[in-house]
N, C-alpha and C positions, 0 to 999 in steps of 0.2 A: 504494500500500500504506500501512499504520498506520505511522506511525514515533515510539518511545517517545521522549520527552524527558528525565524522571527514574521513577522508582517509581511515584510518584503522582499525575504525570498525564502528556497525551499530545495533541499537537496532531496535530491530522486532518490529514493531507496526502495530497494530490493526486499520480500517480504512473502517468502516461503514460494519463490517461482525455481522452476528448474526444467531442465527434458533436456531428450535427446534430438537429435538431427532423425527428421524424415524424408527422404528425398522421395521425390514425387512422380510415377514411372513417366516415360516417354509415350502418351499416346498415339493411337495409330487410327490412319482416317483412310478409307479408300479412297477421297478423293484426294488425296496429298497429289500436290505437283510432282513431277517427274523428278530426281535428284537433289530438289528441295527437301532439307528438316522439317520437322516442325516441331513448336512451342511443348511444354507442357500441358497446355492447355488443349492441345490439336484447333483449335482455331486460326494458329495464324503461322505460314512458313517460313523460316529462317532464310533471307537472302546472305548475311554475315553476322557474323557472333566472333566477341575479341573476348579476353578473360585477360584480368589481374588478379594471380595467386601467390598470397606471400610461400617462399618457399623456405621459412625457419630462419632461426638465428645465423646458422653456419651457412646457407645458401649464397647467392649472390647477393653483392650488394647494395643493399636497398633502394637505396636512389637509382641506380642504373637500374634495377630490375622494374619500377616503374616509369621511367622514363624510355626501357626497351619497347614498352605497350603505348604509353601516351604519345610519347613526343618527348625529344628534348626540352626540358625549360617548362614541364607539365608540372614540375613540384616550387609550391610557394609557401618553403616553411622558413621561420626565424633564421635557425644556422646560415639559410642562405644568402641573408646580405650585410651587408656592412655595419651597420647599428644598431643590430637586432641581438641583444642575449648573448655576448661573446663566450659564456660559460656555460652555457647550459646545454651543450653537444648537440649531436641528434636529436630532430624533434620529431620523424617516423622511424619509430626498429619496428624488426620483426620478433614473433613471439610464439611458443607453443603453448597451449592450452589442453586437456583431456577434452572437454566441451565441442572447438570448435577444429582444434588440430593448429597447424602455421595461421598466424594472422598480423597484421598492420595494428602497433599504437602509435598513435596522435597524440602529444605531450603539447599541454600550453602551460607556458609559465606567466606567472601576472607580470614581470617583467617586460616583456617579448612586444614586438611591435607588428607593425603592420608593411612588411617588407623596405622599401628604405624610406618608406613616408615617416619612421621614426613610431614614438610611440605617444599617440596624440589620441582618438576617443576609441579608436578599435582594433583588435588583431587577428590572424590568422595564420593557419597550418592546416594549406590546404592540397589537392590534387585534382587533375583538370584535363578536361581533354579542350583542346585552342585552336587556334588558325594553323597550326604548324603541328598540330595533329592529320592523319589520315583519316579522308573525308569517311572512310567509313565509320566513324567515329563523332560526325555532324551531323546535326539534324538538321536537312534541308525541310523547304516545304512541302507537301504534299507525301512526305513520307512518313513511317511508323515505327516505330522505334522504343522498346524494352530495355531497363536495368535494372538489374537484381544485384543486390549486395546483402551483407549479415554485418550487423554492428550492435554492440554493447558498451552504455553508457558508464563509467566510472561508478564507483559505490556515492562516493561522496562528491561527484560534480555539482556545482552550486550555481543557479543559472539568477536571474533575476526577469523583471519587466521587460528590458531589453531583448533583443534578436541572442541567439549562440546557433548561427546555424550550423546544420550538420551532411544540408546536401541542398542544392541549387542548379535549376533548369534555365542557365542564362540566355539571350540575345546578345547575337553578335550582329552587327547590320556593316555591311560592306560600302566602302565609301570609292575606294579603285583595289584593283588590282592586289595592291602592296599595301593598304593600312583599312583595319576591321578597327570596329567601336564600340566597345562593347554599351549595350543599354541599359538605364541606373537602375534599375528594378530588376530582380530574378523575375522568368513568369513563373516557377512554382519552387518554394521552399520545405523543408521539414526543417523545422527548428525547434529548442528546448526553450523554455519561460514562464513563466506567472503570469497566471489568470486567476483573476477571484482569489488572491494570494493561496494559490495552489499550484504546484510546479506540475510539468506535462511538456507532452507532443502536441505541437501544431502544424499542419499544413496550411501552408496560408498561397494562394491565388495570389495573382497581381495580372489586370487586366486595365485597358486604355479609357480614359474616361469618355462622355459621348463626344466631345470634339477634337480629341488626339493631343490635346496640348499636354499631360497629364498620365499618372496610370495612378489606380488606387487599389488598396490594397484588399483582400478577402479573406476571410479565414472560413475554410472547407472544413474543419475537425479540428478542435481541440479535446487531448482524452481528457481535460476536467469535468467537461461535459456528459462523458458518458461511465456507464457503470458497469461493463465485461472489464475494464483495465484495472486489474490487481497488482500490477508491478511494472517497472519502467530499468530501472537503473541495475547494473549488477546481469542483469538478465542479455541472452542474445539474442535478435531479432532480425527476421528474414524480412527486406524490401523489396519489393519487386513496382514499378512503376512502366505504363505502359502509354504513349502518346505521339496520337495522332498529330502533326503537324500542319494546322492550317488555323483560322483565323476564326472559321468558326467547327472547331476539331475536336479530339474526344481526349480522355485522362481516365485511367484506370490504376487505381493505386492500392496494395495492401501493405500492414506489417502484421505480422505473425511471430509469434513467440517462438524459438525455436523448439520443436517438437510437436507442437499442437497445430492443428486443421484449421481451427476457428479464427478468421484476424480478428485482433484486438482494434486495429483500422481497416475499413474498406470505402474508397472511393470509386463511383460509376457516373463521370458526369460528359454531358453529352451537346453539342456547340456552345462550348465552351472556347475561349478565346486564347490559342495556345501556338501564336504564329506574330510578330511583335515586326510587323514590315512598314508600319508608318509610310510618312512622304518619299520614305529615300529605300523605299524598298526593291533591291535587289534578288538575280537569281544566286549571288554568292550569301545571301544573310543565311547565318546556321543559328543552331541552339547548341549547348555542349555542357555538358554536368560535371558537377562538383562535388567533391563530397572531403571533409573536413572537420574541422573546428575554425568556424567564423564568427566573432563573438565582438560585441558592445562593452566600449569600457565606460560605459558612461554613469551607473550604479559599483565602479570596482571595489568599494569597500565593503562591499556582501558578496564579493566572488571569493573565493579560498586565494589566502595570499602567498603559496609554493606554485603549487602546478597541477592543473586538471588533465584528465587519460580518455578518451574515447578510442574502442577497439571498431577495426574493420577488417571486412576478409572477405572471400569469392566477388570480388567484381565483375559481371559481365554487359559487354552493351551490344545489342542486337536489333540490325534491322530488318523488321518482319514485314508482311503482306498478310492478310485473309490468303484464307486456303479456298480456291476454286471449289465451287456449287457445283457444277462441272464435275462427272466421272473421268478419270484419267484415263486415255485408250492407249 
């Protein structure tokens, strides 16, 4: 269960959750495409599927081992630039666990800045796929596009009012050739916070106001609100998020506790604004995710004053299609 600390914020704790990993068989559809996979779900075919797997302590090393998958230049943690924490080493190792096997922590120190913006209201330690990613790894328009990861929140991470996100579906909008820009608002977040001074997941929407000058912001779920969520932090949790890329496009989101069938979140929502092309839109504008520790310093005297841990592991990003109505001949 939630357990309050003071008023104004709230460390996530963990409170008799546990299981094991169920993997979920491969369905099988007679109409599958020809040479095409398909999903878990058999509804939709695999055209590409990338994976980031931590491969343990002793494996490669870390940063090259995701930056072999992303792209050079995909990791934005503290050690990486010049102002940022000169002491505090590594800010992603890899780890074994019995639970989930090799996997990625994320260390933020209250220290730690915000790459060489220095350390002014926010920080992060994050990974990213970019412009200097391969595009199978962009979400153009009119395409569909799945990613599934497992992550586990620190026992004692302490989040407040503010943002701490922990994954992000940005806008990139293309201006030439050689310089993208990225747009100020994610269109889809999960982030940690207080509501109703109650600490929780929220997904929060971010959609165009009606005359484009603008975008404002939504919140699709927060679990304060609901009452299946028995436990949040400490525990591991399977994301899988699914979307359509267009303007008026679709978003299918779960997490699930790792072990159990039932999500603790399910989103189904349907033209839905999930394509961010404004006046200067282009066929190079993508979307490209994120996933980290992205956090507000603007309340830091209720954040833990050493250093906060979020665990991650099985990355995949895949671009799907619907499976043909159509019998294969």
């Amino acid at each position: 269960m939630l357990r309050t600390i003071v008023a104004s914020t709230i460390v996530l704790v963990l409170a008799g959750c546990g299981g094991s990993s169920v993997n979920s068989p491969a369905s099988t559809n007679p109409n599958q495409p020809i040479n095409l996979p398909i999903d878990e779900t058999g509804q939709y075919s695999v055209i590409s599927s990338t994976e980031l797997n931590s491969d343990g302590p002793e494996g490669m090393e870390t940063y090259d081992l995701i930056e072999s998958v992303l792209g050079r230049g995909a990791i934005e943690a503290p050690d990486l630039y010049s102002n940022n924490d000169p002491d505090g080493g590594r800010h992603i190792v890899e780890e074994y666990d019995e639970v989930i096997g090799n996997h990625f922590k994320f260390i933020m120190h209250l220290e730690d800045g915000d790459r060489d913006k220095g350390r002014v209201d926010r920080q992060r330690n994050e990974i990213k796929a970019y412009d200097k990613s391969a595009d199978k790894l962009k979400g153009y328009l009119g395409k569909t596009f799945e990613y599934s990861w497992k992550f586990k929140i620190g026992d004692d991470l302490k989040v407040t009012k503010h943002f701490t996100h922990l994954f992000q579906l940005k806008a990139v909008a293309e201006k030439n050739s050689d310089d993208f820009v990225i747009t100020s608002s994610p269109i889809l977040t999960l982030t940690a916070n207080v509501r109703s001074n109650q600490s929780g997941l929220e997904v929060r929407h971010v959609h165009y106001n009606k005359d484009r000058t603008g975008t404002v912001n939504n919140t699709l779920v927060h679990t304060t609100k609901m009452d299946n969520v028995d436990c949040i932090a400490g525990q591991w949790i399977e994301a899988f998020v699914r979307v359509n890329y267009s303007e008026s496009g679709g978003l299918y989101m779960t997490l699930t506790p790792l072990g159990e069938s039932k999500p603790m979140i399910e989103i189904n929502e349907r033209n839905i604004e999930m394509w961010r092309s404004g006046l200067d839109g282009r066929d190079g504008n993508f979307v490209r995710p994120k996933w980290g520790i992205y956090r507000s310093l603007k309340s830091e005297e209720l954040l833990n004053q050493d250093k906060d841990e979020v665990y991650f592991a099985d990355f995949k990003i895949r671009e799907v299609k619907p499976v043909s109505n159509e019998t294969t001949k």
